[in-house]
N, C-alpha and C positions, 0 to 999 in steps of 0.2 A: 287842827284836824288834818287829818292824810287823806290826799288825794286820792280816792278809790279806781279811777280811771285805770285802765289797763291801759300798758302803753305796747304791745302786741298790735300787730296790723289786723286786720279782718281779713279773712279768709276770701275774700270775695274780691276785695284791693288789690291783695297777692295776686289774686286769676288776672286780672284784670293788668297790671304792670306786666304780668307776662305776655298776656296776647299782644301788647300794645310793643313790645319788645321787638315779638316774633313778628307783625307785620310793618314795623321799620325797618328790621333785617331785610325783608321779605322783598320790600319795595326798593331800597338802596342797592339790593344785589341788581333786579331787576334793572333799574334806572344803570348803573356800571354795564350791565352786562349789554345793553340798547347802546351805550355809549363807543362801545370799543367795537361792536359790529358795525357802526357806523364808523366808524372812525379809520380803521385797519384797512378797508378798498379802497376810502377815499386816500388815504397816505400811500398806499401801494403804486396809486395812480401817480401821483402827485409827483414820486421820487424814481428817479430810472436805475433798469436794473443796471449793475455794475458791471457785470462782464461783456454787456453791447456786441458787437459785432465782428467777428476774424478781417481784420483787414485784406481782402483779394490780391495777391501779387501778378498772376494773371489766368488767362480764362482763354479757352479755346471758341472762333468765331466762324467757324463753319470751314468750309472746303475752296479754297482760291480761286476752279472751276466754278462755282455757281456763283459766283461772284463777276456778272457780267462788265465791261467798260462802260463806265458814267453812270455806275450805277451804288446801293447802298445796301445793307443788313443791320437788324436790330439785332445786339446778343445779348445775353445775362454776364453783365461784372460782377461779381458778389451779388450783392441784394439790390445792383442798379443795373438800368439800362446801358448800353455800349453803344455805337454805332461804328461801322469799319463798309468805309469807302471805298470803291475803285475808281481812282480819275478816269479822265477820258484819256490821260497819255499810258494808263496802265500801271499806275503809282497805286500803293495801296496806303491808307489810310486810318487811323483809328483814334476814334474820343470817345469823351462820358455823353453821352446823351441824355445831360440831365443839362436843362437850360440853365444859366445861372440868375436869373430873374426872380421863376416862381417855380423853378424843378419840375416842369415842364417836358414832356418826352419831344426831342427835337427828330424831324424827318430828314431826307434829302431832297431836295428838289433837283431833278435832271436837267429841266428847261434853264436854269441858272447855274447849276454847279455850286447851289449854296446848299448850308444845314440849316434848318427853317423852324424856328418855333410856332406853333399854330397858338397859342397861346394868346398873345399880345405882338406876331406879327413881326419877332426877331429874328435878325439874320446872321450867318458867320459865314465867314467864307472857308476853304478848304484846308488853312494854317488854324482852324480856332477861332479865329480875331473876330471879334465882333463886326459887321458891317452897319446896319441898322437896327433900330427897334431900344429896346430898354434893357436888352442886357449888362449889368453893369461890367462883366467881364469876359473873357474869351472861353473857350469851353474846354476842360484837362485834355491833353491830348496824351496820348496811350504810343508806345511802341510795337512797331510790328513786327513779327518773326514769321519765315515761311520755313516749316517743318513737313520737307517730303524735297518732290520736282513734279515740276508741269501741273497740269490742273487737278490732279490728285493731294497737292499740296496741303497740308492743314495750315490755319491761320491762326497764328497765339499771338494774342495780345498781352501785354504787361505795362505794367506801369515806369514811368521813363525814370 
């Protein structure tokens, strides 16, 4: 005898494989789509951009008049801080004033004639050189130029 079975699916099977279709699409888009929003900030983060920073060749430090004797100025080197000293014999002077410890903005101290980290209490004296504290190294020291005469002078700094 012959199998009378139909072998046609049911109509209702069919619906049925469909929907089950459409919400595995549904949810894997979903689940991808949660995935790569997460994913794309934290990578962004993670990786630096590549074009970084114009290296500074040099930077203008104010006016040589207000630059009194044994005394100091913070300027902008690129995206750091500077410092440009005037000894007490009337030398003028210029570093990174960025501590080399923990990057650290370093000051002057008058009463010594040192550059002083507040930080952790490091010191240099007027060459860079480290004196005391935990610096492990001396601090870049900068070239000066006097652009003008007398205390109308501008003060450029550059890198040596």
């Amino acid at each position: 005898m012959a199998d009378n079975r139909s072998t046609a699916t049911h109509p209702s099977q069919q619906t049925e494989f469909n929907r089950r279709t459409f919400l595995d699409t549904l949810l894997a888009t979903g689940f991808v789509s949660t995935a790569v929003a997460v994913a794309y900030p934290v990578t962004q983060y993670l990786i630096p951009p590549a074009g970084g920073e114009p290296a500074t060749a040099s930077a203008s430090a104010g006016r040589a008049g207000s630059l009194k004797p044994n005394s100091a100025a913070i300027f902008k080197f690129g995206s750091k801080p500077g410092i440009v000293v005037r000894t007490a014999d009337g030398d003028i002077r210029a570093f990174s004033a960025v501590c080399t410890h923990l990057d650290c903005t370093v000051q002057f101290k008058p009463d010594t004639s040192q550059l002083w980290c507040a930080c952790h209490n490091g010191t240099y004296d007027l060459g860079g050189s480290v004196v005391s504290g935990p610096p492990p190294r001396g601090l870049e020291q900068f070239a000066v130029n006097l652009r003008g005469e007398g205390d109308d002078a501008e003060i450029v700094v550059s890198r040596s």
